[in-house]
C-alpha positions as protocol buffer text, in pm:
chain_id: "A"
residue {
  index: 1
  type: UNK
  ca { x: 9524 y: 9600 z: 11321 }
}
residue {
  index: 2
  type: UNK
  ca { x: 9548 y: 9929 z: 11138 }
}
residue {
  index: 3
  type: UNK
  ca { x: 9716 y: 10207 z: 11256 }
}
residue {
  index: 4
  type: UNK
  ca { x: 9389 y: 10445 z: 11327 }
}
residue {
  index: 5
  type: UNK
  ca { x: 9331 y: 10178 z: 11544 }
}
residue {
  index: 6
  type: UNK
  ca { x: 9712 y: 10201 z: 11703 }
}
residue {
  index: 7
  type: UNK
  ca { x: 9675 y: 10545 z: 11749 }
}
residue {
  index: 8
  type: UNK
  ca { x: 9364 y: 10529 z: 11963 }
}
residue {
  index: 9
  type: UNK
  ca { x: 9517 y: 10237 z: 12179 }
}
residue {
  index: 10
  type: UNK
  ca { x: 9807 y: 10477 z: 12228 }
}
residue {
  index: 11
  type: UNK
  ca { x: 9596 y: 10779 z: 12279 }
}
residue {
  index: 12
  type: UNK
  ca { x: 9354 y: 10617 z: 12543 }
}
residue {
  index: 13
  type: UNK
  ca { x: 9626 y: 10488 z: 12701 }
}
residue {
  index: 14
  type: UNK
  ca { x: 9845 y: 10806 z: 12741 }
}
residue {
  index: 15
  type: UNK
  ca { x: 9465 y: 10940 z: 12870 }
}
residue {
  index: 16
  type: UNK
  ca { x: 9506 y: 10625 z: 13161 }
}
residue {
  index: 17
  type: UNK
  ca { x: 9829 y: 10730 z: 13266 }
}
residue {
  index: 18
  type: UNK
  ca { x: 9695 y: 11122 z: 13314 }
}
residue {
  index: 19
  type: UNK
  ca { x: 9394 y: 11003 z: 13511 }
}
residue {
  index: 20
  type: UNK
  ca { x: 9682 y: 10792 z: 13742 }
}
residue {
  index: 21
  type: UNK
  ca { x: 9914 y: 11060 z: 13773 }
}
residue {
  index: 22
  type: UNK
  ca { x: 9610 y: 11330 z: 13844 }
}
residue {
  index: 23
  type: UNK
  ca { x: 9469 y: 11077 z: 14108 }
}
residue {
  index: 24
  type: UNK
  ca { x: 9803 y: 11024 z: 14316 }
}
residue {
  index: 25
  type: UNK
  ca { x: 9824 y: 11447 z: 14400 }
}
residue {
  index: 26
  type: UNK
  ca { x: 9809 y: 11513 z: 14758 }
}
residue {
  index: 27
  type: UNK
  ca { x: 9453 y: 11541 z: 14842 }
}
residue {
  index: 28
  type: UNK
  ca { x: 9293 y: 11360 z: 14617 }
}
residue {
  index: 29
  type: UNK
  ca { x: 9140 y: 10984 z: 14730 }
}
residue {
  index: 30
  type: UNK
  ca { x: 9379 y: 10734 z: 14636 }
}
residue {
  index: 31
  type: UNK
  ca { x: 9158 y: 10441 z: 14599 }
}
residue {
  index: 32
  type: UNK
  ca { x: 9036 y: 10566 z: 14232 }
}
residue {
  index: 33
  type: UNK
  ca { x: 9346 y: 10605 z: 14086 }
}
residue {
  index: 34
  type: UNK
  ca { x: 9413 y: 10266 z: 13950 }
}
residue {
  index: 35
  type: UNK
  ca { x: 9062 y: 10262 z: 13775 }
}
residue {
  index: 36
  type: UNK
  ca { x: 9144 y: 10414 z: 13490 }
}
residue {
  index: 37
  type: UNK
  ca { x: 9375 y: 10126 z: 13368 }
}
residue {
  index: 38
  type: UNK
  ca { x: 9141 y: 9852 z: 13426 }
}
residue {
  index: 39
  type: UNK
  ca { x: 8865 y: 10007 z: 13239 }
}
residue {
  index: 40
  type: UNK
  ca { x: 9038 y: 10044 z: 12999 }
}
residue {
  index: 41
  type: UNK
  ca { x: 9164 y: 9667 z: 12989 }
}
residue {
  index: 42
  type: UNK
  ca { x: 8807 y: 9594 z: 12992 }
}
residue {
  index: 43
  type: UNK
  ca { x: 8708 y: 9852 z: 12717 }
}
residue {
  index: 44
  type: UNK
  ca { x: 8964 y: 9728 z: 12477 }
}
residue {
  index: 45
  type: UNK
  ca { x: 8905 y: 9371 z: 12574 }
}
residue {
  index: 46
  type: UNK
  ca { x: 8533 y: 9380 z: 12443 }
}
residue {
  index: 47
  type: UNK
  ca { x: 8691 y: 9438 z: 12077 }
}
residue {
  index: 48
  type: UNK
  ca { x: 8906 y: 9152 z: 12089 }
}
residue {
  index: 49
  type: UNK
  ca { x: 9289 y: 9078 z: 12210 }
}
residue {
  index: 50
  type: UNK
  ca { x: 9548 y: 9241 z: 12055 }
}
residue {
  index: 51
  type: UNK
  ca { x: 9964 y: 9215 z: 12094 }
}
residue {
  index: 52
  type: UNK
  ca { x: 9981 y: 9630 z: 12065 }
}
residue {
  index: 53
  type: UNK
  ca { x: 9724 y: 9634 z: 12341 }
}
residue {
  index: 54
  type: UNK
  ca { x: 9888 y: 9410 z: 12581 }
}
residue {
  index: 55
  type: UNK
  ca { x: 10226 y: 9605 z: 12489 }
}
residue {
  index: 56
  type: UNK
  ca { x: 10102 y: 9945 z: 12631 }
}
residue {
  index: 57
  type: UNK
  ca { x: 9895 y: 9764 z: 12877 }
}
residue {
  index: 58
  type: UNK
  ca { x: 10283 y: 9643 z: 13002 }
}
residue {
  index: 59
  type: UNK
  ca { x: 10395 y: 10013 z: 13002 }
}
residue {
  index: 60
  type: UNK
  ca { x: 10141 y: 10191 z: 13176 }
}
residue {
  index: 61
  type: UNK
  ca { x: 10171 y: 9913 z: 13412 }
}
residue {
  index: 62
  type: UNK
  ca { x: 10519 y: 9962 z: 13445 }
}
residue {
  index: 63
  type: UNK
  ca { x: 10445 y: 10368 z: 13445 }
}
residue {
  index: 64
  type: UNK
  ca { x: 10198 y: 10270 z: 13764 }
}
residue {
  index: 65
  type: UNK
  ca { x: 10456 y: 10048 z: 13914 }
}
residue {
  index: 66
  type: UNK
  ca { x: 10740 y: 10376 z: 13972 }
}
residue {
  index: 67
  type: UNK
  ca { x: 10436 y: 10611 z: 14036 }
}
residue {
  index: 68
  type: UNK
  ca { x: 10280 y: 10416 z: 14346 }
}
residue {
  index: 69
  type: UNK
  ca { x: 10602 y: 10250 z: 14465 }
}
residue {
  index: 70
  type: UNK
  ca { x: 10521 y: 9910 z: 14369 }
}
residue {
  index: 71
  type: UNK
  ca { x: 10716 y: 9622 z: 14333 }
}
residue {
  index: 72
  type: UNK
  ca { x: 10802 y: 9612 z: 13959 }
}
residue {
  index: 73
  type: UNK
  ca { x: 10576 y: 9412 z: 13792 }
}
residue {
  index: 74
  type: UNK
  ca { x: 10291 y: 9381 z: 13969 }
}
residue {
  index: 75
  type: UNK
  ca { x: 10089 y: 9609 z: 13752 }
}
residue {
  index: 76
  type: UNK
  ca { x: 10184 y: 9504 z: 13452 }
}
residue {
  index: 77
  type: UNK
  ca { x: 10056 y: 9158 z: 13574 }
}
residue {
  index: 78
  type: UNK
  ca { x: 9729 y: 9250 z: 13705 }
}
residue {
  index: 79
  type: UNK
  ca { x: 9648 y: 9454 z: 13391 }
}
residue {
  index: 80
  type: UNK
  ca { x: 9729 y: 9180 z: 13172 }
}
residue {
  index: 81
  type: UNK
  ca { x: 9545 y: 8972 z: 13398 }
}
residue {
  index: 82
  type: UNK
  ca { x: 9235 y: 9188 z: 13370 }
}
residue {
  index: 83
  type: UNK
  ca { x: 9273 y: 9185 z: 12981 }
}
């Protein structure tokens, strides 16, 4: 994996986590806000699996897990499940 290709896992998935926290405000509909992750399991599965992807896959889980209350875990799981 070379690192341009690192830095746009990162990147996209820093992008995931704004589109969470941006969907959990007051107001807003909160059955989008997880959509953002799973695209974009399923946008970085379609160019193979990848260790560095599954790694931030585990954080922004774990980022989704203490932003929607969820038992620890669980998100990680179902994004690596999606993946």
């Amino acid at each position: 994996m070379t690192v341009a290709w690192r830095l746009w896992v990162v990147l996209l998935t820093v992008l995931a986590a704004a589109v969470t926290a941006y969907g959990m405000r007051v107001g807003m509909a909160e059955a989008w806000w997880p959509i953002a992750a799973l695209w974009l399991t399923t946008a970085l599965a379609s160019f193979g699996l990848s260790i560095w992807a599954s790694g931030c896959f585990i954080l922004l889980g774990l980022a989704m897990d203490y932003m929607g209350e969820a038992p620890i875990g669980s998100w990680p799981l179902a994004l690596l499940s999606a993946y």
